[in-house]
mmJSON file of the N, C-alpha and C atoms, coordinates in Angstrom:
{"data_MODEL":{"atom_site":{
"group_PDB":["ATOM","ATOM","ATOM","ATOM","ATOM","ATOM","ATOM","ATOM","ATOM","ATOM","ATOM","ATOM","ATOM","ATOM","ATOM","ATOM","ATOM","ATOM","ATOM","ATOM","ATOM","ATOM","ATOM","ATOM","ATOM","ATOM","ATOM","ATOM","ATOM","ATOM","ATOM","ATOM","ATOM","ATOM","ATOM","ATOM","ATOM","ATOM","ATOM","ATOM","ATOM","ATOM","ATOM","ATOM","ATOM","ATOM","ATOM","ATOM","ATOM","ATOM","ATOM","ATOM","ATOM","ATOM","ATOM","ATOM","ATOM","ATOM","ATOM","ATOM","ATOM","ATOM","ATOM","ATOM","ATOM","ATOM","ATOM","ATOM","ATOM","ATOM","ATOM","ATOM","ATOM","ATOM","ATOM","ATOM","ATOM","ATOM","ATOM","ATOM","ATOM","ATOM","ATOM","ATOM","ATOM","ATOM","ATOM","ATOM","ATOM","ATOM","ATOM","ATOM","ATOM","ATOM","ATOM","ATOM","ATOM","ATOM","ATOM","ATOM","ATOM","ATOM","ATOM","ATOM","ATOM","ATOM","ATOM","ATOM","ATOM","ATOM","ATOM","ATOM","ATOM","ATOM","ATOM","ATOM","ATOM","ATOM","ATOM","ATOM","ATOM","ATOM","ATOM","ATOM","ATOM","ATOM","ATOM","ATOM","ATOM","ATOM","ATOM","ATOM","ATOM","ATOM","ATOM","ATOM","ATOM","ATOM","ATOM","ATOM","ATOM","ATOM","ATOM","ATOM","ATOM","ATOM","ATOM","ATOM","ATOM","ATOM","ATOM","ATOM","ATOM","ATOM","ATOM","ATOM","ATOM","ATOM","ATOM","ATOM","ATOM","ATOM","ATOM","ATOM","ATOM","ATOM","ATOM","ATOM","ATOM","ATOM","ATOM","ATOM","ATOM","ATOM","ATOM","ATOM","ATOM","ATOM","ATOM","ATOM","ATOM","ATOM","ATOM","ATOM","ATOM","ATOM","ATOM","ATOM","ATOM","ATOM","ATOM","ATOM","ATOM","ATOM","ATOM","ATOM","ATOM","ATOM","ATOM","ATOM","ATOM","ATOM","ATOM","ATOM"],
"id":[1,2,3,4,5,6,7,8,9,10,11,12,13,14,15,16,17,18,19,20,21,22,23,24,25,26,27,28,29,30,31,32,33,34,35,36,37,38,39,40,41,42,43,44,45,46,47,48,49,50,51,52,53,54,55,56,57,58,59,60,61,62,63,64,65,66,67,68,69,70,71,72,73,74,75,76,77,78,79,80,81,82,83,84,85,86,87,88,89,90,91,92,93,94,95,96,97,98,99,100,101,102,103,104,105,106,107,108,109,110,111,112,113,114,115,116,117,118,119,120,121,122,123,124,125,126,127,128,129,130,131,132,133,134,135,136,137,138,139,140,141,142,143,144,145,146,147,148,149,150,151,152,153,154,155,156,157,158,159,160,161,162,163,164,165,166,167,168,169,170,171,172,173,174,175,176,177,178,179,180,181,182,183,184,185,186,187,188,189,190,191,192,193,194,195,196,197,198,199,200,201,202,203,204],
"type_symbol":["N","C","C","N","C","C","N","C","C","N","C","C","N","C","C","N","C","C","N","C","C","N","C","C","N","C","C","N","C","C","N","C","C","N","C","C","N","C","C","N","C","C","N","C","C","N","C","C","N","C","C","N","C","C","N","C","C","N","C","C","N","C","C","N","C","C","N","C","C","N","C","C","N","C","C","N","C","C","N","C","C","N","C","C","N","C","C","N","C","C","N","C","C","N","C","C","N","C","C","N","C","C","N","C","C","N","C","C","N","C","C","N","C","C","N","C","C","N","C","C","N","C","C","N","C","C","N","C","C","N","C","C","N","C","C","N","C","C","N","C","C","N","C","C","N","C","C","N","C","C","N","C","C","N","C","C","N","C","C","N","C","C","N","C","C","N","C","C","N","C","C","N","C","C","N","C","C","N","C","C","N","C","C","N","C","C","N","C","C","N","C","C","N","C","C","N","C","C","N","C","C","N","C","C"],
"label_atom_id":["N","CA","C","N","CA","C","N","CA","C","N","CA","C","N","CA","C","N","CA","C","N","CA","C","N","CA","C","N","CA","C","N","CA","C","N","CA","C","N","CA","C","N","CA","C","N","CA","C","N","CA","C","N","CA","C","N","CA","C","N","CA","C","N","CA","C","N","CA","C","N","CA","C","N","CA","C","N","CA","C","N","CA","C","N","CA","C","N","CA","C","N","CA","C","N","CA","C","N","CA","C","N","CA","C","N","CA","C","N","CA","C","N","CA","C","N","CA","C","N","CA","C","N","CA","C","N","CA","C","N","CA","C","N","CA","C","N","CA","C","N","CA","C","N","CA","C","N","CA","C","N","CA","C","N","CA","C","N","CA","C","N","CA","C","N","CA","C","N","CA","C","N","CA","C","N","CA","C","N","CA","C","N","CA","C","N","CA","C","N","CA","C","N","CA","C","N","CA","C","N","CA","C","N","CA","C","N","CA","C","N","CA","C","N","CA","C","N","CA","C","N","CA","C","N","CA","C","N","CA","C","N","CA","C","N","CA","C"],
"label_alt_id":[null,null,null,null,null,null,null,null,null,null,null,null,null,null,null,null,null,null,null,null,null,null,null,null,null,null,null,null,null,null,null,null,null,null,null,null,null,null,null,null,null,null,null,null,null,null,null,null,null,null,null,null,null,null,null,null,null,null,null,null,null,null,null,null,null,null,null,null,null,null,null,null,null,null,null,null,null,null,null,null,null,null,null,null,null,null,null,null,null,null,null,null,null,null,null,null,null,null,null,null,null,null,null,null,null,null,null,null,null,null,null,null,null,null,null,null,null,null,null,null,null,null,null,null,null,null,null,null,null,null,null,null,null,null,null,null,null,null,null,null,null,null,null,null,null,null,null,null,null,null,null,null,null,null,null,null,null,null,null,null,null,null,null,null,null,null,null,null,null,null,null,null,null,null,null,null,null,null,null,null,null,null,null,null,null,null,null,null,null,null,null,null,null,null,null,null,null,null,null,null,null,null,null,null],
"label_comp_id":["UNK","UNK","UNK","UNK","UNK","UNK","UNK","UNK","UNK","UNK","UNK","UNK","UNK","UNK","UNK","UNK","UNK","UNK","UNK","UNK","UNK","UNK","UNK","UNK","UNK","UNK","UNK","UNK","UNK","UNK","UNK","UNK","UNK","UNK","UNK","UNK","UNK","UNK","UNK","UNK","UNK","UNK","UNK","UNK","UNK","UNK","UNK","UNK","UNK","UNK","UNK","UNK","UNK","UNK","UNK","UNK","UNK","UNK","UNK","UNK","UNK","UNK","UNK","UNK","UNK","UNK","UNK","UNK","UNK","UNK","UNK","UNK","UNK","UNK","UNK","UNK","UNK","UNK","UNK","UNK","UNK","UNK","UNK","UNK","UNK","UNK","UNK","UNK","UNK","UNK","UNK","UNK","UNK","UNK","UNK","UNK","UNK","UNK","UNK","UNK","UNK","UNK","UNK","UNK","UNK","UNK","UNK","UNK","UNK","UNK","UNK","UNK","UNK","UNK","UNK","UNK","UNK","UNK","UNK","UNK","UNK","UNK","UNK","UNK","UNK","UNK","UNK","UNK","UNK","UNK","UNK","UNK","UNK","UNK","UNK","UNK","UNK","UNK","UNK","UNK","UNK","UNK","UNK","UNK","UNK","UNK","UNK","UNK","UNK","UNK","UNK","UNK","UNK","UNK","UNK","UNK","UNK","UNK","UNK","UNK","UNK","UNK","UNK","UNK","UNK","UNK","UNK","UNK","UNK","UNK","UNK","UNK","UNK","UNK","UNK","UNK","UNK","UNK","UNK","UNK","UNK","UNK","UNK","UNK","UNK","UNK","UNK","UNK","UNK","UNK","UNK","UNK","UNK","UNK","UNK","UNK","UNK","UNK","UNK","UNK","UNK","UNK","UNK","UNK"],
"label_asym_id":["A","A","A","A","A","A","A","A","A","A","A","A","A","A","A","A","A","A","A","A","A","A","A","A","A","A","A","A","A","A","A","A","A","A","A","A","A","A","A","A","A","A","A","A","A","A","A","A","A","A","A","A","A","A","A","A","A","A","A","A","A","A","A","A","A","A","A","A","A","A","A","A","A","A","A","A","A","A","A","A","A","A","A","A","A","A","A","A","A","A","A","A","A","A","A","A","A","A","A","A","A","A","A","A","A","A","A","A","A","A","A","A","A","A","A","A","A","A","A","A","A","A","A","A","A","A","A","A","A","A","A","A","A","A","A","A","A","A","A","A","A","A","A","A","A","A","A","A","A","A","A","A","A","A","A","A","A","A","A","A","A","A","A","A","A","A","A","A","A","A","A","A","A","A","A","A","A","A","A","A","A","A","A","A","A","A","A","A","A","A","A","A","A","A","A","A","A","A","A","A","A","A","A","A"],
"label_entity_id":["1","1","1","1","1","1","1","1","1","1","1","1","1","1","1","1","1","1","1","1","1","1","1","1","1","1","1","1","1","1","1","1","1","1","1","1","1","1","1","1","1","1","1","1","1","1","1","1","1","1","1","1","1","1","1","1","1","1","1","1","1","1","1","1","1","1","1","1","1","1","1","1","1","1","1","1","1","1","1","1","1","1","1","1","1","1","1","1","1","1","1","1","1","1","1","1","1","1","1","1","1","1","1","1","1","1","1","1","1","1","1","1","1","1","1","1","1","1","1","1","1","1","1","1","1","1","1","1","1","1","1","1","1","1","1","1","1","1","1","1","1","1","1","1","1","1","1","1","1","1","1","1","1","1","1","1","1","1","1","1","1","1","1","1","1","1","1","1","1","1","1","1","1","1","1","1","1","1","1","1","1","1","1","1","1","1","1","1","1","1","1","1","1","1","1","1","1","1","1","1","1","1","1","1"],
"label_seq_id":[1,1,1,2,2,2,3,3,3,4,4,4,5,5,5,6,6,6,7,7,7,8,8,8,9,9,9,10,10,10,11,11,11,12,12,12,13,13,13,14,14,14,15,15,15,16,16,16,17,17,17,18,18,18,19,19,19,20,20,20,21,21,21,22,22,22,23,23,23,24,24,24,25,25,25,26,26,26,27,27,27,28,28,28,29,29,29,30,30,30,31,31,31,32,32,32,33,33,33,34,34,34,35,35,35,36,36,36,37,37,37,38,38,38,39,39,39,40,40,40,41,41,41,42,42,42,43,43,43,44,44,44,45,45,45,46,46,46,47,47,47,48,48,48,49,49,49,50,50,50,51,51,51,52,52,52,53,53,53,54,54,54,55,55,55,56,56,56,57,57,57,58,58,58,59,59,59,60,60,60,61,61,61,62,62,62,63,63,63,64,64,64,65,65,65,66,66,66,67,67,67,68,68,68],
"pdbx_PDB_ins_code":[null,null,null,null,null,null,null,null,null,null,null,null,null,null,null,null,null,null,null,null,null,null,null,null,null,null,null,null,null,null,null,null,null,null,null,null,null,null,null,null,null,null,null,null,null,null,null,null,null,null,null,null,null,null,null,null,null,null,null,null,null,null,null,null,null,null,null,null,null,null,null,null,null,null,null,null,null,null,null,null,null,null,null,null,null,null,null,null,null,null,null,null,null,null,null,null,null,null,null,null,null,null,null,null,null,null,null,null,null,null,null,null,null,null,null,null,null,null,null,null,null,null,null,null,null,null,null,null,null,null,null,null,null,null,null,null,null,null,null,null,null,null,null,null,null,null,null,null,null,null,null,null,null,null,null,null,null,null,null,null,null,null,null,null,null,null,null,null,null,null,null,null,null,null,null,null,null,null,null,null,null,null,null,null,null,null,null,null,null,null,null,null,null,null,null,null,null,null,null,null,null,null,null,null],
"Cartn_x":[-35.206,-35.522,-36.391,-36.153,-36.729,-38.065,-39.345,-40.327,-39.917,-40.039,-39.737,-41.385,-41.716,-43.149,-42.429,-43.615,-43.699,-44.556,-45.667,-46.34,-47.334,-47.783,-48.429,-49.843,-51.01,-51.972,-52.786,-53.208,-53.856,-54.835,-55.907,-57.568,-58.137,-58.596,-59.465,-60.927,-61.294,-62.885,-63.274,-64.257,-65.219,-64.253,-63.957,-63.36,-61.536,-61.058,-59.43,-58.85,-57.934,-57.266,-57.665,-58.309,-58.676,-57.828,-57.377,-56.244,-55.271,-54.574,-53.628,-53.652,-53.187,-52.56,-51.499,-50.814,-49.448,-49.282,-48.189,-48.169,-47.079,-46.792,-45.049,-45.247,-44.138,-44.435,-44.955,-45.633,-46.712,-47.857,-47.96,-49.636,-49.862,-51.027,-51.639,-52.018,-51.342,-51.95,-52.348,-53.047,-54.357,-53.984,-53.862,-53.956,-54.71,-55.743,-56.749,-55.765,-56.414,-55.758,-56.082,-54.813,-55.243,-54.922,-54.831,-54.809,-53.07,-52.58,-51.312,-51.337,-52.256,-51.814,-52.466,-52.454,-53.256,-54.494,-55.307,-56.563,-56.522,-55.391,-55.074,-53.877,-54.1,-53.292,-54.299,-54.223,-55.197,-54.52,-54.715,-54.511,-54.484,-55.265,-55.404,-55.845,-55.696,-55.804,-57.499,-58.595,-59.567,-59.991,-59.34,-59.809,-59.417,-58.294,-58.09,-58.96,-58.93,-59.648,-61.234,-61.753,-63.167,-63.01,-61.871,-61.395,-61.678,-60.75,-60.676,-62.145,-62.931,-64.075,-64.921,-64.656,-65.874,-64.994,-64.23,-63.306,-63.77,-64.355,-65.064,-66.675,-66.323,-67.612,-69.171,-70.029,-71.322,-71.755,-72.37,-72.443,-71.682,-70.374,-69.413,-69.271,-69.194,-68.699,-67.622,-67.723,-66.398,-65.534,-63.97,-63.34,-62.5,-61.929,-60.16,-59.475,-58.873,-57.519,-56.653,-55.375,-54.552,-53.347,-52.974,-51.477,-50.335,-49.285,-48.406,-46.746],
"Cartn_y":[0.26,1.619,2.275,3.633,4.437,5.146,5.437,6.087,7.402,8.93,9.99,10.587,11.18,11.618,13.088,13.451,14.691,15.739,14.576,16.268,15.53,16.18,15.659,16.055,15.504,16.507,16.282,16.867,16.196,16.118,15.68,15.864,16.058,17.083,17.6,17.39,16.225,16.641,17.29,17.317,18.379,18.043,17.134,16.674,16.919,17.382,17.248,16.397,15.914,15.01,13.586,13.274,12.353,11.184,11.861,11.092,11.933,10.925,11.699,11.115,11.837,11.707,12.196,10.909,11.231,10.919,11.658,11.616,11.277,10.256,9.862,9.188,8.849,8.45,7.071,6.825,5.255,5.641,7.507,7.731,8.413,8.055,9.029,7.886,7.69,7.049,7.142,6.438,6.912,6.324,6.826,6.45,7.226,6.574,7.082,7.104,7.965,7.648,6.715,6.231,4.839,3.905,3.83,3.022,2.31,0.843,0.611,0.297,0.469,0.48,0.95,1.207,2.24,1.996,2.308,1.661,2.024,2.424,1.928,2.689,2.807,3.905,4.305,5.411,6.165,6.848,6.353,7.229,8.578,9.569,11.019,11.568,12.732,12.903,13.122,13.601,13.449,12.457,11.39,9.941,9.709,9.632,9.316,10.391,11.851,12.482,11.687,11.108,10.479,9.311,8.218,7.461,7.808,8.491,9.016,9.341,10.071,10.282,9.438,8.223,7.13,6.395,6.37,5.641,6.426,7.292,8.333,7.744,8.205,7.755,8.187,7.224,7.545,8.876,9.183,10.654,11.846,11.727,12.79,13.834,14.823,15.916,15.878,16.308,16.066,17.277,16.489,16.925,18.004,18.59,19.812,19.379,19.579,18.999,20.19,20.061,20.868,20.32,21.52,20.889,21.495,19.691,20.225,19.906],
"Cartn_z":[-57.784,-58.2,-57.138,-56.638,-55.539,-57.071,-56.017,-56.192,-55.632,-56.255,-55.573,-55.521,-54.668,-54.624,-55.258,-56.255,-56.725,-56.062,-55.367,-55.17,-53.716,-52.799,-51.846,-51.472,-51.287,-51.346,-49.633,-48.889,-47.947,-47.669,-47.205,-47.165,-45.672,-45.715,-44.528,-44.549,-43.328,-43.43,-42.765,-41.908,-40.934,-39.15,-39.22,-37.834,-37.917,-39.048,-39.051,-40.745,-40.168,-41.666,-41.383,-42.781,-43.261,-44.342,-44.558,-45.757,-46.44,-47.365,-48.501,-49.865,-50.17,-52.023,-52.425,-52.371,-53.231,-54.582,-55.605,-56.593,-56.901,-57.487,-58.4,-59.146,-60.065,-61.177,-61.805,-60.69,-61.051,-60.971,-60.761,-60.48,-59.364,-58.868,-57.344,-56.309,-55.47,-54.561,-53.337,-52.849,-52.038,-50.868,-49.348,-48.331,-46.989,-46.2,-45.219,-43.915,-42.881,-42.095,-41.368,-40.512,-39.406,-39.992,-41.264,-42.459,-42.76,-42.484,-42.629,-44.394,-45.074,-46.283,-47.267,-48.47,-49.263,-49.609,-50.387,-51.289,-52.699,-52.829,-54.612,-55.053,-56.333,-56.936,-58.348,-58.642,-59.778,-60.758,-61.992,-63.318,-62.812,-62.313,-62.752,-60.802,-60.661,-59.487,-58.967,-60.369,-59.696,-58.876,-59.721,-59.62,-58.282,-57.729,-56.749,-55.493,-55.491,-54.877,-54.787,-55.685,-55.342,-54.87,-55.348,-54.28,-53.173,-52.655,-50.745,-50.734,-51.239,-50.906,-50.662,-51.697,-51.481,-49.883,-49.359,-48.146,-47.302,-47.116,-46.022,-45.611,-44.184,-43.883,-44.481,-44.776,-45.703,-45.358,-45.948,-46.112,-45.625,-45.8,-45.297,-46.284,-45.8,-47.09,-47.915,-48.82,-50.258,-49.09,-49.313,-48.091,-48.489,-48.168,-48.469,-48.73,-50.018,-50.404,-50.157,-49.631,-49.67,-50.166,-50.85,-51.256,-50.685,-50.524,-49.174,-50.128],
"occupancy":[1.0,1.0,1.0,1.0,1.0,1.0,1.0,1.0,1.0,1.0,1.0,1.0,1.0,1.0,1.0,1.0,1.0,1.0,1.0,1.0,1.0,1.0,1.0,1.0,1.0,1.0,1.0,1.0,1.0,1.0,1.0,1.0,1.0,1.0,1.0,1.0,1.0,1.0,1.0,1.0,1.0,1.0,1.0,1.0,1.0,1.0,1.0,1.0,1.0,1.0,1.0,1.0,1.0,1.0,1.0,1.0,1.0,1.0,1.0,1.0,1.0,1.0,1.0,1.0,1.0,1.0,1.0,1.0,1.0,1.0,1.0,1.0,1.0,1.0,1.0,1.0,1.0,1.0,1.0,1.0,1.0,1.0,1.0,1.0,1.0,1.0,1.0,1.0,1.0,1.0,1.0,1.0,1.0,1.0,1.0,1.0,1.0,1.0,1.0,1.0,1.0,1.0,1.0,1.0,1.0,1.0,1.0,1.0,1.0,1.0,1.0,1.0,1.0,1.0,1.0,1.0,1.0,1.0,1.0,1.0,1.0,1.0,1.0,1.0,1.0,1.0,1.0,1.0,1.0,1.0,1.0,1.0,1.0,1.0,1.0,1.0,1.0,1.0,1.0,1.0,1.0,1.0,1.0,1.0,1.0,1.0,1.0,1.0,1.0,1.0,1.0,1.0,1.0,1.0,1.0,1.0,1.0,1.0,1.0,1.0,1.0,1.0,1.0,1.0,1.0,1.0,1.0,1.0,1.0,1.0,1.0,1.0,1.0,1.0,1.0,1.0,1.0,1.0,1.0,1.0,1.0,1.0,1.0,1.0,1.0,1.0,1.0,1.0,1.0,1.0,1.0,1.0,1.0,1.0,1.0,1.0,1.0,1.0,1.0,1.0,1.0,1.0,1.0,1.0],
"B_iso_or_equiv":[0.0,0.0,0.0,0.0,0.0,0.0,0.0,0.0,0.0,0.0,0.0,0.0,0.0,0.0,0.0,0.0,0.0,0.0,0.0,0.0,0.0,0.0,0.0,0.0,0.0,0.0,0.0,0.0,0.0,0.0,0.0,0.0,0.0,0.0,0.0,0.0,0.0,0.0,0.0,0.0,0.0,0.0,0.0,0.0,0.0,0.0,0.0,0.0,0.0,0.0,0.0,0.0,0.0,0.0,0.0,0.0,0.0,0.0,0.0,0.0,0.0,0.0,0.0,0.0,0.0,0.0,0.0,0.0,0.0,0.0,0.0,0.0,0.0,0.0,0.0,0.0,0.0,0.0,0.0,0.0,0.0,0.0,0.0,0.0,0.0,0.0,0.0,0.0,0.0,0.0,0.0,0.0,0.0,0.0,0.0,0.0,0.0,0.0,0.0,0.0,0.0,0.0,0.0,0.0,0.0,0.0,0.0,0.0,0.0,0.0,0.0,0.0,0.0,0.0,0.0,0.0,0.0,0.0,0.0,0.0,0.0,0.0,0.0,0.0,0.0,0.0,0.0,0.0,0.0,0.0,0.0,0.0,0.0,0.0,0.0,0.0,0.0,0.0,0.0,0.0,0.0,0.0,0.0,0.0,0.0,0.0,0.0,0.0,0.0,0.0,0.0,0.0,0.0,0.0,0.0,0.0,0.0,0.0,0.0,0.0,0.0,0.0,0.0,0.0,0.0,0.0,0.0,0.0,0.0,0.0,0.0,0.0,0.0,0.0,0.0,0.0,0.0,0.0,0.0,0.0,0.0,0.0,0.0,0.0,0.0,0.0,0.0,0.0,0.0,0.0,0.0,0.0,0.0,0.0,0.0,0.0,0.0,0.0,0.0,0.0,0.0,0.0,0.0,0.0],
"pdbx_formal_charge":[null,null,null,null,null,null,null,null,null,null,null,null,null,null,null,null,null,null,null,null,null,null,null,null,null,null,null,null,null,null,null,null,null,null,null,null,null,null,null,null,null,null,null,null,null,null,null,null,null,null,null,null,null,null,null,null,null,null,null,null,null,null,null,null,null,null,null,null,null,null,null,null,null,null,null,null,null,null,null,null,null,null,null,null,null,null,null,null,null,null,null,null,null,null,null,null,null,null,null,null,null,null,null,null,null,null,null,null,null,null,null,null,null,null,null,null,null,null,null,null,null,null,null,null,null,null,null,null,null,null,null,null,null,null,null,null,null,null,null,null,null,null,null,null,null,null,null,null,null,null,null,null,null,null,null,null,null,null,null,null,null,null,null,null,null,null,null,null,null,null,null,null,null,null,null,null,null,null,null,null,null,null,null,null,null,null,null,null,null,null,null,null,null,null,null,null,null,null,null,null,null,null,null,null],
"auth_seq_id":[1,1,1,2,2,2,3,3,3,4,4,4,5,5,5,6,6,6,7,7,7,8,8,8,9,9,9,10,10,10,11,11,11,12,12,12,13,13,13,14,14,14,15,15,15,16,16,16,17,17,17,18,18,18,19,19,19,20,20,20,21,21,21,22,22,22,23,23,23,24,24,24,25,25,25,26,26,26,27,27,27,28,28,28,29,29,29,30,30,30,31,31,31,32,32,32,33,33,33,34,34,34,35,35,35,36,36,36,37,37,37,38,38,38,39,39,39,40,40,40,41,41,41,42,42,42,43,43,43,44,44,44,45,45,45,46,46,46,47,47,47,48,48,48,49,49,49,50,50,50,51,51,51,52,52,52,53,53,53,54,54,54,55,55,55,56,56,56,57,57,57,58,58,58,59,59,59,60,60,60,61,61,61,62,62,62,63,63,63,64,64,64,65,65,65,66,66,66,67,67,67,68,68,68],
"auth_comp_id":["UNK","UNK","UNK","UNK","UNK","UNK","UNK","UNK","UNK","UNK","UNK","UNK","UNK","UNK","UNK","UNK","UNK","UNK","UNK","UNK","UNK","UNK","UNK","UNK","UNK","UNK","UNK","UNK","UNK","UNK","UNK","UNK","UNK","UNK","UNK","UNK","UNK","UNK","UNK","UNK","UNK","UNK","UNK","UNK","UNK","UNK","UNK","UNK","UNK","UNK","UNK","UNK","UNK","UNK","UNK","UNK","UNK","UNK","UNK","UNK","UNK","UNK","UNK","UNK","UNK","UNK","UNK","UNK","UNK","UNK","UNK","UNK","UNK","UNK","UNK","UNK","UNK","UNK","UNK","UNK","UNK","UNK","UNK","UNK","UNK","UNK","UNK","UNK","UNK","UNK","UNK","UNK","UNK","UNK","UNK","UNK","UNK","UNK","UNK","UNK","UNK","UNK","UNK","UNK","UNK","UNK","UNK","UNK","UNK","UNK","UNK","UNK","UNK","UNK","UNK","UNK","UNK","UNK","UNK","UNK","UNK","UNK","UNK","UNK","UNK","UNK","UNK","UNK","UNK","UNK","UNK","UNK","UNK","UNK","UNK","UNK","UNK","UNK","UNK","UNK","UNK","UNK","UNK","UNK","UNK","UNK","UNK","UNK","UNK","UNK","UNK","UNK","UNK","UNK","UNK","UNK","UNK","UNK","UNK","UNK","UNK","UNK","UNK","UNK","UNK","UNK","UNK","UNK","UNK","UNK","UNK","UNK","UNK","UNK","UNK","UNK","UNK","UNK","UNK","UNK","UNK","UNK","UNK","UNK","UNK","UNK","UNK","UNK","UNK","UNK","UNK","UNK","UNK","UNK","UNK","UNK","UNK","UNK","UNK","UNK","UNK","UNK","UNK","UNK"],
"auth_asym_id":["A","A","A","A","A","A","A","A","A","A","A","A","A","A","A","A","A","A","A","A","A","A","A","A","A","A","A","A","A","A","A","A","A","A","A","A","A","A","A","A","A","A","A","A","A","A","A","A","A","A","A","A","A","A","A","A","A","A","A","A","A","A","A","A","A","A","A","A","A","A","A","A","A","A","A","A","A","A","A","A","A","A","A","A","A","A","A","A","A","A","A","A","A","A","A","A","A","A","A","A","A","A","A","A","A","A","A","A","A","A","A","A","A","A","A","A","A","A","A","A","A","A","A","A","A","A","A","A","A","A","A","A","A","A","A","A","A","A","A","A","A","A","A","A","A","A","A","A","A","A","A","A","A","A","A","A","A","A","A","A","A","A","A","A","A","A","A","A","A","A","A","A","A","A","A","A","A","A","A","A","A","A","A","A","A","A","A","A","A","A","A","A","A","A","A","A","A","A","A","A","A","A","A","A"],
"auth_atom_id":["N","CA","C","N","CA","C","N","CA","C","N","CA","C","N","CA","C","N","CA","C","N","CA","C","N","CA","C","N","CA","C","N","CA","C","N","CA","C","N","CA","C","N","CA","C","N","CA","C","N","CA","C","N","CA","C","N","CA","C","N","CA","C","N","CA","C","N","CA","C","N","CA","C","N","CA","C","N","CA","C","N","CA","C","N","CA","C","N","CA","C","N","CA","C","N","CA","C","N","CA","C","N","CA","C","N","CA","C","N","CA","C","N","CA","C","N","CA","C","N","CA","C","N","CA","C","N","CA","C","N","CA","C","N","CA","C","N","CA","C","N","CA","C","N","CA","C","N","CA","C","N","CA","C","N","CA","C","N","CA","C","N","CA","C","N","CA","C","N","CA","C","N","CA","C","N","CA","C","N","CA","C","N","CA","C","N","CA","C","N","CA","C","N","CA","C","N","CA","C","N","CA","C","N","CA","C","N","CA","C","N","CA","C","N","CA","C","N","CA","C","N","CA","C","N","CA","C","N","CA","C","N","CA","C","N","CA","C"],
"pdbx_PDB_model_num":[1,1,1,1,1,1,1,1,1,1,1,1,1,1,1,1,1,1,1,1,1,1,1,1,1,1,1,1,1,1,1,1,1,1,1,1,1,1,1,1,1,1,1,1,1,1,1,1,1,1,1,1,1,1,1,1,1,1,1,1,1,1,1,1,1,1,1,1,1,1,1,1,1,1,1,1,1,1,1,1,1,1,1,1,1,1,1,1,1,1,1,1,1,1,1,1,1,1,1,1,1,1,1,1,1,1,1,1,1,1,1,1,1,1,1,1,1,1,1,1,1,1,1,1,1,1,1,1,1,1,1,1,1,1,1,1,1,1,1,1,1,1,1,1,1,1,1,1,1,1,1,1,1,1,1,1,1,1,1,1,1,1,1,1,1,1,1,1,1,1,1,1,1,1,1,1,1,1,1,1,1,1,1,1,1,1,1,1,1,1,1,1,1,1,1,1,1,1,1,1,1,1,1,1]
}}}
């Protein structure tokens, strides 16, 4: 069975893109960049948005999500 992504989100910090969030139907999952594999998958999209946030370097700003 194929996963279809529904929806894509991307995260901007102060220096460029930082990560993503994709959404299909197992959830939101989370991948940084540089990164060959994810750091999870999340019930709900805040969740994963604070995911990526806590994967950012210590004290980085809560980043831009855009949706792509």
């Amino acid at each position: 069975m194929s996963t279809k992504t529904l929806a894509l989100w991307v995260a901007y910090g102060t220096n460029g893109v930082v990560g993503s969030i994709r959404h299909d139907d197992e959830g939101y999952t989370v991948t940084m960049v540089g990164s060959d594999t994810t750091t999870g998958k999340y019930p709900s999209l805040a969740s994963a948005k604070g995911a990526l946030h806590s994967h950012m370097a210590p004290g980085s700003d809560w980043p831009r999500f855009q949706e792509h």
